[in-house]
C-alpha positions as CSV (number, residue, x, y, z in Angstrom):
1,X,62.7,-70.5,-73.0
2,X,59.5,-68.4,-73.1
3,X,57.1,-70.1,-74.6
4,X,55.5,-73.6,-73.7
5,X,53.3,-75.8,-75.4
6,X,50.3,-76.3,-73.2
7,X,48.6,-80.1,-73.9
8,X,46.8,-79.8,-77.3
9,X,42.9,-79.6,-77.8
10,X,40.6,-80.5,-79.9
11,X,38.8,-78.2,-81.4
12,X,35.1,-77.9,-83.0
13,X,36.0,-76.0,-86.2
14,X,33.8,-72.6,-87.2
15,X,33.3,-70.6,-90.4
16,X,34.4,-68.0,-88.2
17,X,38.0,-67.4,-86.1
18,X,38.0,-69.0,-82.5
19,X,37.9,-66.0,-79.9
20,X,41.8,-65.6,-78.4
21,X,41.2,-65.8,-75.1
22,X,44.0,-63.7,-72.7
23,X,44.5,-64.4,-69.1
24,X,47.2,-64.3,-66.7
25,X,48.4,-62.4,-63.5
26,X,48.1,-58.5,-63.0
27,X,51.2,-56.5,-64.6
28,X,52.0,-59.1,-66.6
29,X,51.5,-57.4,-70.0
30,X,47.6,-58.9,-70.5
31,X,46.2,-55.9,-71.8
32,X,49.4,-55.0,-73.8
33,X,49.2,-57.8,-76.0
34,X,45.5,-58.3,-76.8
35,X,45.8,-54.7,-78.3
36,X,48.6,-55.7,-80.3
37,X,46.4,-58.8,-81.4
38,X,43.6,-56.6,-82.1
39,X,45.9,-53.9,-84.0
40,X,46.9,-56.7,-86.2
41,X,44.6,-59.1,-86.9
42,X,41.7,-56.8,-87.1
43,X,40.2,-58.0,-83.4
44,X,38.3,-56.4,-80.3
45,X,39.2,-56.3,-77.1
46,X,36.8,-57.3,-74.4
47,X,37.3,-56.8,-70.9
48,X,37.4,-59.7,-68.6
49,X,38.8,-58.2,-65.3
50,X,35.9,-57.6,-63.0
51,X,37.3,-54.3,-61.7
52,X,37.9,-52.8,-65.1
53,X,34.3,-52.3,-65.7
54,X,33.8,-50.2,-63.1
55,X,34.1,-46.0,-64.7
56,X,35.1,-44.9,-61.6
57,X,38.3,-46.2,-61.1
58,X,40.4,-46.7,-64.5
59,X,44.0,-45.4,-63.1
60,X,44.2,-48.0,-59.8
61,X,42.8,-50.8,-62.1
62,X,45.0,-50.3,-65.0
63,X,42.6,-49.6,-67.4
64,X,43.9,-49.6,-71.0
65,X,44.7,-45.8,-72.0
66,X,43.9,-43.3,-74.8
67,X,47.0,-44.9,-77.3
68,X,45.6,-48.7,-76.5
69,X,41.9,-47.4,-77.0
70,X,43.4,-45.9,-80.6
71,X,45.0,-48.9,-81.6
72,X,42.0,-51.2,-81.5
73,X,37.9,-51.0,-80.2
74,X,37.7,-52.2,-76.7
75,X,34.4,-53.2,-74.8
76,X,33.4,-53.8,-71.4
77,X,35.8,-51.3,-70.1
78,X,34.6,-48.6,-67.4
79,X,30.6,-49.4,-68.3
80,X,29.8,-50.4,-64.4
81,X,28.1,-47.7,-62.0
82,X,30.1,-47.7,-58.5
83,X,27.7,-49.6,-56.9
84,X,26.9,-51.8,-59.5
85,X,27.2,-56.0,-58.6
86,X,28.3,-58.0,-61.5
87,X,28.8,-62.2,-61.2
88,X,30.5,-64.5,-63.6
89,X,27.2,-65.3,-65.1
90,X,26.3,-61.5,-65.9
91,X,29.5,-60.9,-67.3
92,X,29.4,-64.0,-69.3
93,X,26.2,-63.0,-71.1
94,X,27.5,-59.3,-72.0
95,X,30.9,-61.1,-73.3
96,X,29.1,-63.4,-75.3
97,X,26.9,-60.8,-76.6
98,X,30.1,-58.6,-77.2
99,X,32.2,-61.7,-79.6
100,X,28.8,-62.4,-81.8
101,X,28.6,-58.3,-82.3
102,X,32.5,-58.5,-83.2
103,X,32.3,-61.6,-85.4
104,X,29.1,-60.5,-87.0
105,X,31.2,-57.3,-88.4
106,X,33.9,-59.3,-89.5
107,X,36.2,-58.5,-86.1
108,X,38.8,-61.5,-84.2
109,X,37.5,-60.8,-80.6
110,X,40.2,-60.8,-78.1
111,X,39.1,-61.7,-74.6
112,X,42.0,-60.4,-72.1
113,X,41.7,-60.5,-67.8
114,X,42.8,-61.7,-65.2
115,X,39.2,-62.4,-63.4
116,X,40.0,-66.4,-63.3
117,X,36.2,-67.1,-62.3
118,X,35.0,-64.6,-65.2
119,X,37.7,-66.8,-68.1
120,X,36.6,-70.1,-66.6
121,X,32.6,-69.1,-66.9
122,X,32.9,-68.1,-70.9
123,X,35.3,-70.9,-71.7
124,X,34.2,-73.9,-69.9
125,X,30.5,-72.9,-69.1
126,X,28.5,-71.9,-66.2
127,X,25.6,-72.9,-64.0
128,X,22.6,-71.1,-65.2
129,X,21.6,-69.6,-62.1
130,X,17.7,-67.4,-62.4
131,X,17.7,-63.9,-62.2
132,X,17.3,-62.8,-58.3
133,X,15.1,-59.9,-57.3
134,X,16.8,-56.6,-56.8
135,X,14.5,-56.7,-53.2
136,X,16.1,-59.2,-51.6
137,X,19.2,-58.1,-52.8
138,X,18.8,-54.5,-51.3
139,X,17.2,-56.3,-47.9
140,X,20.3,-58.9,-47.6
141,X,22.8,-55.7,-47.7
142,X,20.8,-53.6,-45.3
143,X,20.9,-57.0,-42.7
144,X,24.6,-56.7,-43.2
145,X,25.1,-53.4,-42.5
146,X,23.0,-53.5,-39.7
147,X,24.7,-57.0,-38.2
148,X,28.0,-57.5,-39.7
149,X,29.7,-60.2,-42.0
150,X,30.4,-62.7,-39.5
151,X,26.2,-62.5,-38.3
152,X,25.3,-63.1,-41.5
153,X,27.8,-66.0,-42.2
154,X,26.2,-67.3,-39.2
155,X,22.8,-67.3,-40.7
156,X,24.4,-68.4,-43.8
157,X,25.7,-71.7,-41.9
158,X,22.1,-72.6,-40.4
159,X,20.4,-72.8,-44.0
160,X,23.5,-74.1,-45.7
161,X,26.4,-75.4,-43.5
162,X,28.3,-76.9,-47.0
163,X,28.0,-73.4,-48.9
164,X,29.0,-71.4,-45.6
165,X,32.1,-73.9,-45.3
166,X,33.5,-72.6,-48.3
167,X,33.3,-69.1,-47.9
168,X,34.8,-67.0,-45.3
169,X,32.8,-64.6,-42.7
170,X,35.0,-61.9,-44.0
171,X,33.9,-62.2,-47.1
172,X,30.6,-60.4,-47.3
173,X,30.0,-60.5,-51.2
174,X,30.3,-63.7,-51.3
175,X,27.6,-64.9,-48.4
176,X,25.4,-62.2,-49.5
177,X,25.6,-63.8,-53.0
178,X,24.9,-67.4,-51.9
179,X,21.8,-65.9,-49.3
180,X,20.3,-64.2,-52.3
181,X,20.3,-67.7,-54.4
182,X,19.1,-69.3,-51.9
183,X,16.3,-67.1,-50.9
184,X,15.4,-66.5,-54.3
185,X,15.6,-70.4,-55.6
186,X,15.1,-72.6,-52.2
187,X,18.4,-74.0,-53.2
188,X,21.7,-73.4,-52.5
189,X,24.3,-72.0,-54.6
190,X,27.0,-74.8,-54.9
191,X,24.0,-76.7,-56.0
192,X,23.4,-74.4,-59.1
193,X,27.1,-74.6,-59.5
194,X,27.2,-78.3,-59.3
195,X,24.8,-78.2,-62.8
196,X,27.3,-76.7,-64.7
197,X,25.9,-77.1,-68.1
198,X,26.1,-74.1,-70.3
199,X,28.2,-74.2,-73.7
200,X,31.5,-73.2,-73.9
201,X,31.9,-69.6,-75.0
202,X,29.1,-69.5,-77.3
203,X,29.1,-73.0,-79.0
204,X,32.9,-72.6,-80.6
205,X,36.5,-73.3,-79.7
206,X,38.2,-70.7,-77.9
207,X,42.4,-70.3,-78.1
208,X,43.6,-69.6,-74.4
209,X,46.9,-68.0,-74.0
210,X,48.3,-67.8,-70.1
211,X,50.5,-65.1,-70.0
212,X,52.7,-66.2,-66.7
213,X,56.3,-64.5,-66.1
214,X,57.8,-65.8,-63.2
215,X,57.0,-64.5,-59.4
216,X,59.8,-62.1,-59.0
217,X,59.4,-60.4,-62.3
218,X,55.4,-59.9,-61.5
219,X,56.2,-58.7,-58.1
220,X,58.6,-56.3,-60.3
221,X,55.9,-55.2,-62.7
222,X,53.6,-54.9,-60.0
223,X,55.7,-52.5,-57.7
224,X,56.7,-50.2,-60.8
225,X,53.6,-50.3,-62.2
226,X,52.1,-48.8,-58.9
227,X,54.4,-45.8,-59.0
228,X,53.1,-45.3,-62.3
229,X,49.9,-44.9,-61.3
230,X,50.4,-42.5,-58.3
231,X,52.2,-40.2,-60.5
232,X,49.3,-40.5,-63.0
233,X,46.8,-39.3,-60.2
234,X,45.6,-42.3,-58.3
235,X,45.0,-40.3,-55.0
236,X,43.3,-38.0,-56.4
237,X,40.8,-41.0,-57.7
238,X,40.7,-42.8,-54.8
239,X,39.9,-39.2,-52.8
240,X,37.2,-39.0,-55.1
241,X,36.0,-42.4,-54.8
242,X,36.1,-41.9,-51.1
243,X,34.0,-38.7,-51.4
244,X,31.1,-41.1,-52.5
245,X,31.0,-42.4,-49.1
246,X,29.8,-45.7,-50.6
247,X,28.9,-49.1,-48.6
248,X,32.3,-50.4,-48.4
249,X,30.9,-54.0,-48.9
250,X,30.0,-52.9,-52.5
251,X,32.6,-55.3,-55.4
252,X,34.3,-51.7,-56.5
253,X,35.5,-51.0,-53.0
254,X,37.4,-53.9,-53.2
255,X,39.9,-52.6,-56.0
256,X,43.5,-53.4,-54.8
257,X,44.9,-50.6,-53.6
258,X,42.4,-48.0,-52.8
259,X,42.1,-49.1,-49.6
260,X,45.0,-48.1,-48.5
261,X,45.0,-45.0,-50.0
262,X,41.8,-44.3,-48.8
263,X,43.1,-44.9,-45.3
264,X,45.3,-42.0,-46.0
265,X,42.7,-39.7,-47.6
266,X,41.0,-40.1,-43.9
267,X,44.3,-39.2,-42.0
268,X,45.0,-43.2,-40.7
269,X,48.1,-43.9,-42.9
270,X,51.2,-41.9,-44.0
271,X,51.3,-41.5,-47.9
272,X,54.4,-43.6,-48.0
273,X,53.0,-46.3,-45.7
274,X,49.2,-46.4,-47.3
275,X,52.0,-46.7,-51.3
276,X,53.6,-49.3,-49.3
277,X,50.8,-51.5,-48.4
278,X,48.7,-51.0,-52.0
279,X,52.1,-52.6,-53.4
280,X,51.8,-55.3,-51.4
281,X,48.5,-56.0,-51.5
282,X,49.0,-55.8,-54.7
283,X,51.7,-58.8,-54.4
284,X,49.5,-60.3,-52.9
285,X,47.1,-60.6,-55.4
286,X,49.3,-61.3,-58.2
287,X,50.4,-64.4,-56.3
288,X,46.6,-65.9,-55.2
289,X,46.2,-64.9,-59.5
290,X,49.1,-66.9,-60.5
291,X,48.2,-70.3,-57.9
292,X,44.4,-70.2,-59.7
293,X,45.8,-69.9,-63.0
294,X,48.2,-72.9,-62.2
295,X,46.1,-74.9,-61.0
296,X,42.7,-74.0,-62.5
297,X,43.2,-72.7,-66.1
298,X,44.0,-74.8,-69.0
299,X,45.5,-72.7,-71.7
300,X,46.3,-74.0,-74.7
301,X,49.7,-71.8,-74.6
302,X,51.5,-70.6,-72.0
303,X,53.9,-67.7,-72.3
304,X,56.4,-67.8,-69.3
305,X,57.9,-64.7,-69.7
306,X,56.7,-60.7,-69.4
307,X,55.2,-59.7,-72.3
308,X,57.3,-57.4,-75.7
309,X,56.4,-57.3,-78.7
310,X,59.5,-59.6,-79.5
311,X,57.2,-62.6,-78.4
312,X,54.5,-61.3,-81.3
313,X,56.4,-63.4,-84.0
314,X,56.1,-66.7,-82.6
315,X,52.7,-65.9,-80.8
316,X,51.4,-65.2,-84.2
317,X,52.8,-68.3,-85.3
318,X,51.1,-70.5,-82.7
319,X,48.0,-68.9,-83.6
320,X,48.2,-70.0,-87.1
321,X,48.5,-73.2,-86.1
322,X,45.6,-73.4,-84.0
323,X,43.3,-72.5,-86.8
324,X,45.1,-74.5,-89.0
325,X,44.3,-77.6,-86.6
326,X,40.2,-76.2,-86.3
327,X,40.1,-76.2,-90.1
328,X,40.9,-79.9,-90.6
């Protein structure tokens, strides 16, 4: 059987269509079908995968091609700098902008990622953390670079012991993240997170679609995808990424997969060994994808099986239904 019914939801009813909201696992077919929802029921695609914005890698992040990008407008995609920093709560305002711009020209938009943090934030709301200055910002990352991610967790750990509990010392984004808040606002970052009181997408119901094949067909997709993209050139991107000689704390450098290949771009790993370990970290990935959307995510359709466009029939149908159920 591919397709389950998730739990049924109520929803608030609009003049205009409910955003589709796509989210599952990398190589799952995500990206596939919100162009073929977009080709056909007149939608927009917007990007919620938090590489994917960044220009400077669109092979090792999958990023929808030229016959995608002619089938259907898609936004959000490959608008980042390199060393740009997005959060959930950034994202979230540019998404929201992005579905009143599409509804107010008479598009469906189509929400597709597999960013679990980025879904969760536009369907189910976010704290409404302030804005941060860009100089503590700068003076956080030169502290780490100067002391290391397990100094600054340290630091981290005086001020807030409960926020530095939850977040790994080898996780530098994510303690520089909650020692900006907390410089910035006096209080700490799970506290923010704790008023989470923002609207659901903007104000309207949203239909969620989980797109979740089972392991071994992911780890399949993921594999054969990744051959894909070394023929397409993905060494030569990450050469050229590596050419940038950027801070390799910086969200970009994080992109599965180029860090092996960079390793091999500097003479530390054998081609074959660095294609080895991208697939699986890539694997990897997929799996710590697929346990968040299992546990965290509450779709209000699940599709268990890889996506095709023999699925489209019956996905259309579900849809119907949905907005039959708003419109009552």
């Amino acid at each position: 059987m591919t397709l389950d019914r998730a739990p049924d939801r109520q929803g608030t009813g609009s003049a205009r269509a409910p955003p589709i909201v796509v989210g599952g696992p990398t190589a799952g077919g995500k990206s596939a079908l919100a162009a073929a929802l977009a080709e056909r029921l007149g939608g927009v695609v917007i990007n919620a995968d938090s590489m994917q914005l960044y220009g400077a890698l669109s092979i090792l992040t999958a990023r929808p091609g030229a016959d995608a990008l002619a089938r259907a407008p898609h936004r959000l995609f490959g608008i980042a700098e390199p060393d740009d920093v997005w959060s959930a709560g950034r994202w979230r305002r540019r998404a929201v902008e992005e579905i009143d711009t599409a509804h107010a020209a008479g598009k469906l938009p189509i929400v597709v990622g597999g960013t679990g943090l980025y879904l969760q934030a536009l369907t189910e709301g976010l704290a409404d953390v302030p804005a941060t200055d860009p100089a503590i910002r700068r003076r956080l990352r030169a502290l780490l670079a100067e002391r290391g991610s397990e100094a600054v967790h340290d630091i981290l750990s005086e001020r807030d012991p409960e926020g530095a509990a939850a977040i790994r010392p080898s996780d530098p984004q994510r303690i520089l993240r909650a020692l900006e808040v907390l410089e910035a606002t006096g209080e700490p970052l799970h506290v923010w997170h704790a008023r989470q009181t923002a609207p659901a997408a903007d104000g309207r119901a949203a239909l969620r679609i989980l797109l979740m094949p089972d392991r071994d067909a992911v780890y399949a997709a993921c594999d054969a995808r990744f051959d894909r993209m070394m023929a397409d050139g993905a060494l030569a991107e990450a050469r050229a990424v590596g050419a940038m000689r950027l801070d390799p704390g910086l969200p970009m450098m994080k992109a599965v997969g180029l860090a092996p290949l960079l390793a091999h771009c500097r003479g530390e790993l054998a081609l074959d060994d660095a294609v080895a370990a991208a697939k699986r970290d890539t694997r990897r990935y997929a799996r710590r994808q697929m346990t968040w959307f299992r546990n965290r995510s509450r779709p209000d359709r699940v599709i268990s099986a890889q996506y095709s466009e023999s699925l489209l029939p019956e996905i259309f149908s579900f849809i119907s239904e949905f907005r039959l159920t708003l419109s009552r």
